[in-house]
VEXNURO-363148 format. One record per residue (C-alpha): residue in one letter; x, y, z; residue number from 1. Coordinates in steps of 0.05 Angstrom, whole numbers, padded with zeros to 5 digits. Each point is the difference from the previous one (the first is absolute). Layout:
! VEXNURO-363148
PT residuo     xx     yy     zz num
PT       A      X      Y      Z NUM
...
***
This chain:
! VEXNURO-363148
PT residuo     xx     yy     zz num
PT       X  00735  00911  01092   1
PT       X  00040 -00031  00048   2
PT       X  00058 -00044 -00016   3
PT       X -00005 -00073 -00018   4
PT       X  00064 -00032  00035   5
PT       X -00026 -00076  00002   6
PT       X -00043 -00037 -00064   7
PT       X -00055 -00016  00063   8
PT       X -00006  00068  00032   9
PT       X -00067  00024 -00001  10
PT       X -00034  00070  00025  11
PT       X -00019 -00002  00077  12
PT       X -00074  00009 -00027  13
PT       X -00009 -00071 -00008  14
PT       X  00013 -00014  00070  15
PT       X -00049  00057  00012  16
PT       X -00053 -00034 -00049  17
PT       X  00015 -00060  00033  18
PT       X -00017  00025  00072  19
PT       X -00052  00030 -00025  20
PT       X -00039 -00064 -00038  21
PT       X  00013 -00036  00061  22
PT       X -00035  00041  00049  23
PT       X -00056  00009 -00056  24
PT       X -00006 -00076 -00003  25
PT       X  00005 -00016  00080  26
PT       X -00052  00058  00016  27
PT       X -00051 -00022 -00059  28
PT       X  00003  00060 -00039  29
PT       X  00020 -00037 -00066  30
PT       X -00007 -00068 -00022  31
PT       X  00061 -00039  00001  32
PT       X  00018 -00012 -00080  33
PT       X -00015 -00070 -00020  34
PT       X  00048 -00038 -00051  35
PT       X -00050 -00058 -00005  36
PT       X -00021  00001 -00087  37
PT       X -00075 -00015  00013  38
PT       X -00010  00055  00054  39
PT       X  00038  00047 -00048  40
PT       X -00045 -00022 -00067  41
PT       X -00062  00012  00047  42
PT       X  00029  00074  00023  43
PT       X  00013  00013 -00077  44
PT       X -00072 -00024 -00024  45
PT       X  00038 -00050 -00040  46
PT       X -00047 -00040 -00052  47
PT       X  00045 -00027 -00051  48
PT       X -00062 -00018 -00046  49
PT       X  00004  00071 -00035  50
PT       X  00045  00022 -00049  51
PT       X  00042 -00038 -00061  52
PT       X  00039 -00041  00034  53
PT       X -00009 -00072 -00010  54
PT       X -00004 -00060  00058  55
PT       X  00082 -00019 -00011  56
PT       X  00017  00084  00014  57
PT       X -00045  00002  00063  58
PT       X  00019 -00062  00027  59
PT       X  00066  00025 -00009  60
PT       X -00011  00069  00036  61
PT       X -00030 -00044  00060  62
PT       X  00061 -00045  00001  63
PT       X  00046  00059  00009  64
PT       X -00035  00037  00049  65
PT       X  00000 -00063  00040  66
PT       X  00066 -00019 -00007  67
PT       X  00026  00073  00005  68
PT       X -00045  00012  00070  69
PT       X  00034 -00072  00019  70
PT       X  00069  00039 -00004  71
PT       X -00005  00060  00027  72
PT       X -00034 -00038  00065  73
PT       X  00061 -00060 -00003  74
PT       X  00061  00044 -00018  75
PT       X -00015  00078 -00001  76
PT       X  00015  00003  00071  77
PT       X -00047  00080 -00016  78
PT       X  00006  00044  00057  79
PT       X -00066  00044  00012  80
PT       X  00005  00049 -00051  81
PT       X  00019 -00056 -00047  82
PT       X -00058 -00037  00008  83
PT       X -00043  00052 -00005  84
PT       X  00031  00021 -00071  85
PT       X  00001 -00068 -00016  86
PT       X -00082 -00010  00015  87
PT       X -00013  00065 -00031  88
PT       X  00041 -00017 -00072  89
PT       X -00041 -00061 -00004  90
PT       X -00065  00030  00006  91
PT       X  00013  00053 -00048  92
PT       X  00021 -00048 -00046  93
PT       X -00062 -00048  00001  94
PT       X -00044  00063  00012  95
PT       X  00031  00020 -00073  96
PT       X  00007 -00071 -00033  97
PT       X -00079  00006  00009  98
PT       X -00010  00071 -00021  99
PT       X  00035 -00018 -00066 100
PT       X -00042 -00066 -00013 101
PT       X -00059  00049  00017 102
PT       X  00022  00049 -00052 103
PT       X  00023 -00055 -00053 104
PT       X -00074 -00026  00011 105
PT       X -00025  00069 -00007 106
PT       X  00042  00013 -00061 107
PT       X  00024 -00060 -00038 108
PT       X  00014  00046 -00058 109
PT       X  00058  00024  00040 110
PT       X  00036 -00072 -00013 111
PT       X -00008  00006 -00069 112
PT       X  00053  00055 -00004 113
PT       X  00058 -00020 -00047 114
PT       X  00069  00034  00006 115
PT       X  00015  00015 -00081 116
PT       X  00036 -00063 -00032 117
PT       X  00083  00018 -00009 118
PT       X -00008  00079 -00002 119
PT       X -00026 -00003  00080 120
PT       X  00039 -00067  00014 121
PT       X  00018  00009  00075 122
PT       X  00077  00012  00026 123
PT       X  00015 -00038  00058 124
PT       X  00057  00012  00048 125
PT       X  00027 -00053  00031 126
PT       X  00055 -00025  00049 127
PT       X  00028  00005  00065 128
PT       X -00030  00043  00067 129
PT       X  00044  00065  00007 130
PT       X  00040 -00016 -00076 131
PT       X -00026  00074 -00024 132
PT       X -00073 -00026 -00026 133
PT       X -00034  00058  00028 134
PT       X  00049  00048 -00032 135
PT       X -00005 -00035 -00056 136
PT       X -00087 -00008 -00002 137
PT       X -00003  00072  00011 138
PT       X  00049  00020 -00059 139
PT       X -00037 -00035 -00042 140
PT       X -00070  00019  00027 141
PT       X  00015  00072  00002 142
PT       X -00001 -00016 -00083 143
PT       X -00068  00044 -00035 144
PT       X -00007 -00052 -00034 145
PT       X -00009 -00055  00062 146
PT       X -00046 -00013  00055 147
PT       X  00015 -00021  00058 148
PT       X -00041 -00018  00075 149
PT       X  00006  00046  00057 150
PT       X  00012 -00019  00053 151
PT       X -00073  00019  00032 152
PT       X -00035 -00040 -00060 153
PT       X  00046 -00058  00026 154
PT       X -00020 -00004  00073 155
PT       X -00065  00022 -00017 156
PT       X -00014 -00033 -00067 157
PT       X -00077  00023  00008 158
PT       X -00020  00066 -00041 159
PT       X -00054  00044  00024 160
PT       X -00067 -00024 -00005 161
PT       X -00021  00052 -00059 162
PT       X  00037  00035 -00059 163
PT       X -00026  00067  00032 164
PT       X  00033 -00013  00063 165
PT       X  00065  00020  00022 166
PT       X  00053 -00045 -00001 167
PT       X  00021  00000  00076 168
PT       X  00042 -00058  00006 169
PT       X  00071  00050 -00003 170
PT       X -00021  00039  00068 171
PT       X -00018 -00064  00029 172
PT       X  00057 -00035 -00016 173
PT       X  00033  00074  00020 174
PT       X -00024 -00016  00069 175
PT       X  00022 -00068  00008 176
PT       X  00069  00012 -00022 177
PT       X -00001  00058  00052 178
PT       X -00017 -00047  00058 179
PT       X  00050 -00052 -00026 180
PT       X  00048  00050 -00002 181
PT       X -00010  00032  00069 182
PT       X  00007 -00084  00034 183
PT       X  00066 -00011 -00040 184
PT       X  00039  00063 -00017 185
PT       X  00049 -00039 -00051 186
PT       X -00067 -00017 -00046 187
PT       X  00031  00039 -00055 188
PT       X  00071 -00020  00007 189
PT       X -00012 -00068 -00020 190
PT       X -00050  00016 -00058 191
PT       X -00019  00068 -00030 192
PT       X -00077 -00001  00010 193
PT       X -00056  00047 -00027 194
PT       X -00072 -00012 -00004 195
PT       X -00001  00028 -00076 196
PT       X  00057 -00019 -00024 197
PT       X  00026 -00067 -00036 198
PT       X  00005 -00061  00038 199
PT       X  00008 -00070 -00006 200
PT       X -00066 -00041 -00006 201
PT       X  00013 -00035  00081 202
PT       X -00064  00017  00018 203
PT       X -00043 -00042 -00061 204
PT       X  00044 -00054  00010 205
PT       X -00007  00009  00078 206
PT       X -00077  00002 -00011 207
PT       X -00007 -00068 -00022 208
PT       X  00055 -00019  00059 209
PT       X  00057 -00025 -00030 210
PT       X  00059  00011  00046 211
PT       X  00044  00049 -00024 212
PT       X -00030  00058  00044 213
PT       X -00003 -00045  00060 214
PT       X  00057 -00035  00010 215
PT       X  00038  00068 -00006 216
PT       X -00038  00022  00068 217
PT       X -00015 -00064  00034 218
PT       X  00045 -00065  00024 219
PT       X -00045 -00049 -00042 220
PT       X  00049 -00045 -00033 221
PT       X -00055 -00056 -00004 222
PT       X -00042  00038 -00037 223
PT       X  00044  00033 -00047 224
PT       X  00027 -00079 -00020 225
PT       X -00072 -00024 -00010 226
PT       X -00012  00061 -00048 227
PT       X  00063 -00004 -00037 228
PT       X -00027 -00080 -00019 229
PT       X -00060  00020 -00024 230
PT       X -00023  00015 -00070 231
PT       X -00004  00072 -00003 232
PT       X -00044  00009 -00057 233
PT       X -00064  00021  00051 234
PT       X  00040  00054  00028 235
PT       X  00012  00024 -00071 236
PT       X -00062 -00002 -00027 237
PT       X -00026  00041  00049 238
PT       X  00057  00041 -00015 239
PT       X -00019  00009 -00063 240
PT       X -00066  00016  00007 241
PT       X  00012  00058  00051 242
PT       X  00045  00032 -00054 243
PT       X -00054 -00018 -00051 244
PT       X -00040  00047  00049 245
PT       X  00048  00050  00009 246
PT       X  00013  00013 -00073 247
PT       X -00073  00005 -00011 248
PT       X -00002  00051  00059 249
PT       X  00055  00044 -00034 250
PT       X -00021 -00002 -00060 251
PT       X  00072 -00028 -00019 252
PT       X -00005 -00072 -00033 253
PT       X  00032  00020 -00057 254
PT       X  00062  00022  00024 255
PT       X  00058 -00047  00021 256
PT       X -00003 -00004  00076 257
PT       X  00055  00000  00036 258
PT       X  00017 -00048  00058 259
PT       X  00038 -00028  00057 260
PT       X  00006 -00045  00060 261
PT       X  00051 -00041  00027 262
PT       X -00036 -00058  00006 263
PT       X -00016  00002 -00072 264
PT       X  00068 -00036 -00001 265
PT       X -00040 -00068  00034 266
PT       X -00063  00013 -00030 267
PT       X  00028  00011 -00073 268
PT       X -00022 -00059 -00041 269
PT       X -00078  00007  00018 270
PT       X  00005  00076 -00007 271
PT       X  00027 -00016 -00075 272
PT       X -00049 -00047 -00012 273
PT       X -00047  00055  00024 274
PT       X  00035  00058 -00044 275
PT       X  00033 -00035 -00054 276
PT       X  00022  00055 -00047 277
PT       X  00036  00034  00066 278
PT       X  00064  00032 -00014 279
PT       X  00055 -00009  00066 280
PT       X  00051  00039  00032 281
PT       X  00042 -00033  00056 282
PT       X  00034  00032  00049 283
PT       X  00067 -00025  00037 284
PT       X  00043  00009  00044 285
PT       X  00061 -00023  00045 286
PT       X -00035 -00058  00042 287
PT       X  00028  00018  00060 288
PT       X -00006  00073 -00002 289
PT       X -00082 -00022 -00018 290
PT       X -00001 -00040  00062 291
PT       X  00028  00045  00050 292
PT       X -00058  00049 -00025 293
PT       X -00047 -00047  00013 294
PT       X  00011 -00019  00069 295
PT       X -00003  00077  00017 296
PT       X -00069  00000 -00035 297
PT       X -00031 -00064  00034 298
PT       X  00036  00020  00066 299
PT       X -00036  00077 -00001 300
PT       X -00062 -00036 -00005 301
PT       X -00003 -00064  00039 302
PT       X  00025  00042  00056 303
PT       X -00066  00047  00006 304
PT       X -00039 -00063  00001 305
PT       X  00027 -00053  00044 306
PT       X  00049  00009  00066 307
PT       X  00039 -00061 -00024 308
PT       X  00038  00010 -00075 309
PT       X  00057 -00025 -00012 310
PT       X  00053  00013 -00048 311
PT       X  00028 -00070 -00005 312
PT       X -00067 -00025 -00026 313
PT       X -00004  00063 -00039 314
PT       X  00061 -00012 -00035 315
PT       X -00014 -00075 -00015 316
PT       X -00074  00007 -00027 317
PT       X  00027  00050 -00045 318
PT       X  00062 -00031 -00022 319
PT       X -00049 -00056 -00025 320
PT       X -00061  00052 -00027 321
PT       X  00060  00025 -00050 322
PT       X  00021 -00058 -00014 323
PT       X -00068 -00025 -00023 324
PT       X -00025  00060 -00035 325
PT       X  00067 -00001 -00042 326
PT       X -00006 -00075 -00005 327
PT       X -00074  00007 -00027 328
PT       X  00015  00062 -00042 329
PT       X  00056 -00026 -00040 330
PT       X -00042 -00063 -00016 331
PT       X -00056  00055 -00027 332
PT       X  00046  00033 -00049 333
PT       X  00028 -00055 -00023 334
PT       X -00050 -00025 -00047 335
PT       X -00029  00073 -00011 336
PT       X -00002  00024 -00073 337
PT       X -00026  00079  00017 338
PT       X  00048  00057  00011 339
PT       X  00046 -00002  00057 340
PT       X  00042  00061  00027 341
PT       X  00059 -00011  00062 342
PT       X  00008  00053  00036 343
PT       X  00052 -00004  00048 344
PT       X  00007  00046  00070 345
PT       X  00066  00019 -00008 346
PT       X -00014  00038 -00068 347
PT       X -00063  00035  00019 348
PT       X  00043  00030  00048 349
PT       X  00064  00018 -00053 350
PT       X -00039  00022 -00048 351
PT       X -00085 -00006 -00008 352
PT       X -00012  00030 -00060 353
PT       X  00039 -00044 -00039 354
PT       X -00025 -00057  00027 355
PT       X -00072  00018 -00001 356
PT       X  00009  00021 -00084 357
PT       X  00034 -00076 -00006 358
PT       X -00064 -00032  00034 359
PT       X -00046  00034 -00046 360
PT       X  00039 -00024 -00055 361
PT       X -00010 -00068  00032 362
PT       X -00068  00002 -00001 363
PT       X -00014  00039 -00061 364
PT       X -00028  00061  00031 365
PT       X  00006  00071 -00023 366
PT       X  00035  00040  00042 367
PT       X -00033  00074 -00004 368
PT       X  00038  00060  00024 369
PT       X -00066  00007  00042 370
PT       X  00016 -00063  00031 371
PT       X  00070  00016  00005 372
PT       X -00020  00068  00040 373
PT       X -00042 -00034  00049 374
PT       X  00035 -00046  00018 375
PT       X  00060  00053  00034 376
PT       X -00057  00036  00025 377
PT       X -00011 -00077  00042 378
PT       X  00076 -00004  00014 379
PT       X  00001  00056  00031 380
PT       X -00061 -00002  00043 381
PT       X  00030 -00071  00010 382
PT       X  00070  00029  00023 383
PT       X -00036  00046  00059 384
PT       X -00026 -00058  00024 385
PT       X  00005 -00022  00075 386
PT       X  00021 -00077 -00027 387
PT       X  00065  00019 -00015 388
PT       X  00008  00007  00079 389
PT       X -00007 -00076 -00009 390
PT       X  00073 -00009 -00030 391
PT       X  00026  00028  00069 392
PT       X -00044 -00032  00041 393
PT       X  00034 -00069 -00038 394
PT       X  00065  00023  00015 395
PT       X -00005  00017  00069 396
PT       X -00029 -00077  00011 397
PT       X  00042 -00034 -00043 398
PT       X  00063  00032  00045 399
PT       X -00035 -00027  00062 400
PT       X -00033 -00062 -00018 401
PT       X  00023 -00024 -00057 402
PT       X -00042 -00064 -00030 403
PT       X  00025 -00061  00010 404
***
């Protein structure tokens, strides 16, 4: 992997992808990838008349793909490659909001699925981007006595079409990861990825298009204010019923699931409404140290996709994103009666074990030595990990370019 000296380098096979769409485009070979929201629903097959959803949750899917298409065509400013990824995420995610109403239609049973009252109450991590919530998710997912998502089941929320079929969904999410990783080298450095292992929920929440995944790859500052206004109880409930679908799948209802996004932290109040008896652990750490982490993650991938990012607006969007989320979080908690754990950065670090036994006690879980055992068998997979190249990468751009 070759070194990452500046928070908007990128591999020179973007410029080759680039090139390469280009001449595609100008010689007719390929289609030039449309961002307009009714030629994408016609590409996907979209007919929002199947499924469970009711008129206010399609009409809000349509609002958001129109107002999100708006953006990226205003204010992306996508180079070639850019737009093509950007085309291609939309489709798959229409092509999939209609293979689940197909399925729900198919199988309503499957929204009948109940996670078990208090013993399978969820645990929901919450707080800042880059604060330690994927160290943390994992810890606790790598619990017996958890479930957790995948990351494959995530991005690809559907399961194969029969019980006798083989669950596919890790090689193909194997695959994709591969080609992500071969257009931008530092993939891993800013997030630990693998297609079976425990990840944060992005990809249900992405499916339904609220912003989180897009504003963290696209200039669309219009769209990601609209969003944050709007109820996000839509969003949620379709949240909710893909994990309604995915427990069924697993076979795994009964057990507390275990999960985690930072946008949780904006989303919180309708995700308690939707999971009332959830039990929460939030993360923190020094705000400063949080934002400097997340320009380098928004930088590594705004600067695959568009010719023009820029760190100033980089650095303002997401001095006011964590202000928000902590603005909207602590508002959450305070009138929250369920179990709540802090778990801070800094003492993950000193000490983990420690911590981790004093947010059990927290939330009144049992702490097995099986649980115990698994979870250094995570840290350590955890500590060969190429994100901890990410620390140096910081300090090499903080000694440069210091934010402002």
């Amino acid at each position: 992997m070759p070194p990452r000296l500046h928070p908007l380098d990128r591999s020179p096979r973007v410029d080759t992808l680039n090139r390469l769409l280009e001449r595609a485009w100008s010689r007719g070979w390929s289609d030039y990838p449309s961002l307009e929201p009714e030629i994408l629903r016609e590409k996907a097959g979209y007919d929002p008349s199947i499924g469970a959803r009711d008129a206010a949750e399609t009409a809000d899917f349509d609002a958001r793909l129109d107002a999100l298409c708006a953006a990226l065509v205003d204010e992306a400013q996508l180079n070639s490659l850019g737009r093509t990824i950007a085309h291609g995420q939309l489709v798959r995610v229409i092509k999939q909001r209609q293979s689940l109403g197909e399925l729900w239609a198919k199988r309503p049973e499957l929204l009948e699925t109940q996670l078990a009252p208090k013993l399978a109450a969820p645990i929901i991590v919450v707080g800042q981007m880059r604060s330690g919530t994927t160290r943390i998710h994992r810890m606790l997912a790598a619990d017996p006595a958890h479930s957790a998502t995948r990351f494959c089941d995530s991005w690809s929320p559907l399961p194969p079409r029969s019980k006798l079929a083989p669950d596919l969904r890790p090689i193909g999410n194997s695959a994709a990861l591969f080609m992500a990783r071969a257009i931008n080298p530092w993939l891993d450095t800013v997030h630990p990825f693998g297609a079976a292992r425990a990840d944060e929920e992005l990809g249900w929440l992405a499916s339904a298009l609220d912003h989180a995944t897009y504003e963290a790859q696209w200039r669309i500052p219009a769209f990601s204010q609209w969003s944050e206004a709007r109820d996000p109880s839509p969003v949620i409930r379709e949240f909710a019923r893909i994990l309604q679908k995915d427990a069924a799948h697993h076979g795994n209802a009964d057990m507390p699931r275990v999960m985690k996004c930072p946008q949780f932290s904006e989303n919180l109040p309708a995700l308690l409404d939707a999971f009332p008896d959830a039990r929460l652990v939030i993360a923190s750490r020094d705000n400063e140290e949080v934002l400097h982490s997340c320009i380098s993650l928004v930088a590594n991938q705004m600067a695959v996709q568009s010719d023009h990012a820029d760190l100033d607006f980089i650095e303002a969007e997401w001095r006011r994103k964590l202000s928000l989320r902590e603005s909207r979080l602590q508002s959450a908690i305070s009138g929250f009666k369920g179990p709540i754990s802090h778990l801070a950065y800094s003492g993950l670090n000193q000490n983990w074990e420690r911590e981790i036994t004093r947010t059990y006690s927290d939330l009144g879980l049992d702490l097995s030595p099986a649980a115990l055992n698994a979870m250094r068998s995570e840290m350590k997979k955890a500590e060969a990990g190429s994100h901890h190249g990410h620390a140096a990468q910081l300090k090499q751009f903080l000694s440069d370019q210091p934010p402002t």
